[in-house]
C-alpha positions as CSV (number, residue, x, y, z in Angstrom):
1,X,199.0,132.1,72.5
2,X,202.4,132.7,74.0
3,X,203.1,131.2,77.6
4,X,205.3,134.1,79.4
5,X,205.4,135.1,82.9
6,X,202.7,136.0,85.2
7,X,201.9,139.4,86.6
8,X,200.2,138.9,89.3
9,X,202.5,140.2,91.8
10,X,205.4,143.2,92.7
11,X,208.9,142.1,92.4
12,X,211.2,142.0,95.0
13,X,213.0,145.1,93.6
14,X,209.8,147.0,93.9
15,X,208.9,145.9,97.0
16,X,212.6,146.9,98.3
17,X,212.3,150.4,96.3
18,X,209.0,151.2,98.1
19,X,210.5,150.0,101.5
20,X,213.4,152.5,100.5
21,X,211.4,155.5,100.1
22,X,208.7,154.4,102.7
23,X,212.1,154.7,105.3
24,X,213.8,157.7,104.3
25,X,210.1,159.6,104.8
26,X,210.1,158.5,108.7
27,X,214.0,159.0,109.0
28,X,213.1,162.9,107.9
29,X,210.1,163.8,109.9
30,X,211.3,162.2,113.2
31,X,213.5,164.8,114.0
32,X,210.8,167.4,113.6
33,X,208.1,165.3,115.3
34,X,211.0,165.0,118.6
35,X,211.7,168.7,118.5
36,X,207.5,169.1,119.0
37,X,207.7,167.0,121.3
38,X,209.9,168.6,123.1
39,X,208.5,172.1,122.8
40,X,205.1,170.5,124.2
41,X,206.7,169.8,126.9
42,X,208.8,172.8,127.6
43,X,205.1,174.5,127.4
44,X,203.5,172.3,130.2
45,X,206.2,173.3,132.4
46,X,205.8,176.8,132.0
47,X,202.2,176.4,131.7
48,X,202.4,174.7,135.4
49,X,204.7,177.4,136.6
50,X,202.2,180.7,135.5
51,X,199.6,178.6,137.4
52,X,201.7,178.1,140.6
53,X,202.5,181.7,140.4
54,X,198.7,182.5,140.2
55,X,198.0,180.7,143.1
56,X,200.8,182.1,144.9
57,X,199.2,184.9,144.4
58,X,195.7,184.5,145.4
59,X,197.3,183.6,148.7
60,X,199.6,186.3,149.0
61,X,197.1,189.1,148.4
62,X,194.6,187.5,151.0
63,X,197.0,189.2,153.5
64,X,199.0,191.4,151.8
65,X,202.4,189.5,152.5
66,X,203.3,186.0,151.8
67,X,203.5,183.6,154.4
68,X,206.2,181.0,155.3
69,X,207.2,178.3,153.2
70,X,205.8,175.9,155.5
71,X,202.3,178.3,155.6
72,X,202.5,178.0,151.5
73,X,202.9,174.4,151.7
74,X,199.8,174.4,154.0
75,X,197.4,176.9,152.1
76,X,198.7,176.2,148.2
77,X,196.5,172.3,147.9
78,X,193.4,174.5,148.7
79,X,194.2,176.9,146.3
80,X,195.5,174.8,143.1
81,X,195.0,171.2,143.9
82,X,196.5,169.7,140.5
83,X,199.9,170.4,141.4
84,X,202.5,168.7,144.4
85,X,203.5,171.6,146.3
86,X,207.2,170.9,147.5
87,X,209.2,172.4,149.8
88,X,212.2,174.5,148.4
89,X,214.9,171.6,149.6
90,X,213.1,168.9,147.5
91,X,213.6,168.9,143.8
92,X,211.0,168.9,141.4
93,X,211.2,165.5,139.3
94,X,208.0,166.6,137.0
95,X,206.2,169.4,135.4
96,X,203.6,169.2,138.0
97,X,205.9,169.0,140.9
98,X,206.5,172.8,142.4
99,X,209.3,173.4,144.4
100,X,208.1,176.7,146.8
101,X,210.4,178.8,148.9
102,X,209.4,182.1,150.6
103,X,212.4,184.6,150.2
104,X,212.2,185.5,154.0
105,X,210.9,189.2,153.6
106,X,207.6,188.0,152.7
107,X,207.4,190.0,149.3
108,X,208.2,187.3,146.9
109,X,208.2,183.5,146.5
110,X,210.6,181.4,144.1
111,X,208.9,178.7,142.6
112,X,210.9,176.0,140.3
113,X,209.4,173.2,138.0
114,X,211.5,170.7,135.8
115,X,210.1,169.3,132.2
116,X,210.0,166.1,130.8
117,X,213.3,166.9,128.6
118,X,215.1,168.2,131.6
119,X,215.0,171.9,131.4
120,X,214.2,173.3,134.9
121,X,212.0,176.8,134.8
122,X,212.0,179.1,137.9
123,X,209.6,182.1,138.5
124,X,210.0,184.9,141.1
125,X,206.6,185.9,142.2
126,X,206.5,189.2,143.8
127,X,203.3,190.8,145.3
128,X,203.6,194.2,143.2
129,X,203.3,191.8,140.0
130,X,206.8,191.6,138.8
131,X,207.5,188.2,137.7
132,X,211.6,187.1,136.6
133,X,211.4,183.7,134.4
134,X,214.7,182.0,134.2
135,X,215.2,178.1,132.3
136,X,218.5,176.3,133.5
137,X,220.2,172.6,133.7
138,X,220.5,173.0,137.1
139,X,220.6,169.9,139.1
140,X,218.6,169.4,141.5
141,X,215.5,171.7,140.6
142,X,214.9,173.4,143.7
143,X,213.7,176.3,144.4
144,X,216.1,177.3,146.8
145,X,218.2,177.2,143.2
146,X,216.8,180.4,142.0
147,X,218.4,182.9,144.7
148,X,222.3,181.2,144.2
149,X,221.9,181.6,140.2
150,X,220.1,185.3,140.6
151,X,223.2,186.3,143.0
152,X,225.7,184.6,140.7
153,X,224.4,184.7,136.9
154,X,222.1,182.9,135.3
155,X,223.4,180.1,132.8
């Protein structure tokens, strides 16, 4: 009977090799799994923002013209109480955070929400049911925003 070597275990060169290919599989799919990520959250915010508009709306037809900022700040809880209803000075630091500012003629309401990544959506709600969606880096994500990029291009 011949006394050899055991094998009972991996060698370290296995072990490294596995460790190798075990590394370059997570070094190729985090970049897709950040880019879902990201799109996720892009959707949240817009998802937020059709729902603000929504209840913009239920409390713009109930009179047939949008009330005052402050009046919005006021009725929109009642109406949608998962979001933070902010007034159009204050900048929306989450997806759930909506920035609100009546345009003055009582026709149409901006409303502006930023995503987790840093994007910041606006909507234009208008009672006639014409929406305008615009994305931006703006900084701060106000609502009060929307009307100085509509006047001056959009990014």
């Amino acid at each position: 009977m011949e006394q050899g070597r055991r094998e009972d275990g991996f060698t370290v060169l296995e072990l490294m090799t596995v460790a190798l290919i075990i590394s370059i599989i997570i070094a190729t799919a985090m970049p897709a799994f950040a880019r879902t990520r990201q799109r996720a959250q892009e959707r949240a915010t817009q998802s937020s923002l059709v729902d603000g508009a929504k209840a913009v709306l239920i409390v713009g037809l109930d009179s047939g013209v949008f009330p005052s900022t402050a009046t919005l700040l006021d009725d929109l809880p009642a109406v949608e109480s998962a979001y933070s209803w902010l007034d159009s000075t204050v900048a929306s630091a989450a997806s759930n955070e909506i920035s609100v500012r009546q345009s003055g003629s009582g026709s149409e309401v901006e409303i502006a929400a930023i995503s987790e990544s840093g994007t910041c959506y606006y909507m234009r709600v208008v009672l006639n049911g014409v929406t305008e969606y615009h994305l931006s880096d703006a900084d701060p994500c106000t609502s009060d925003w929307f009307e100085t990029a509509a006047a001056t291009g959009w990014d």
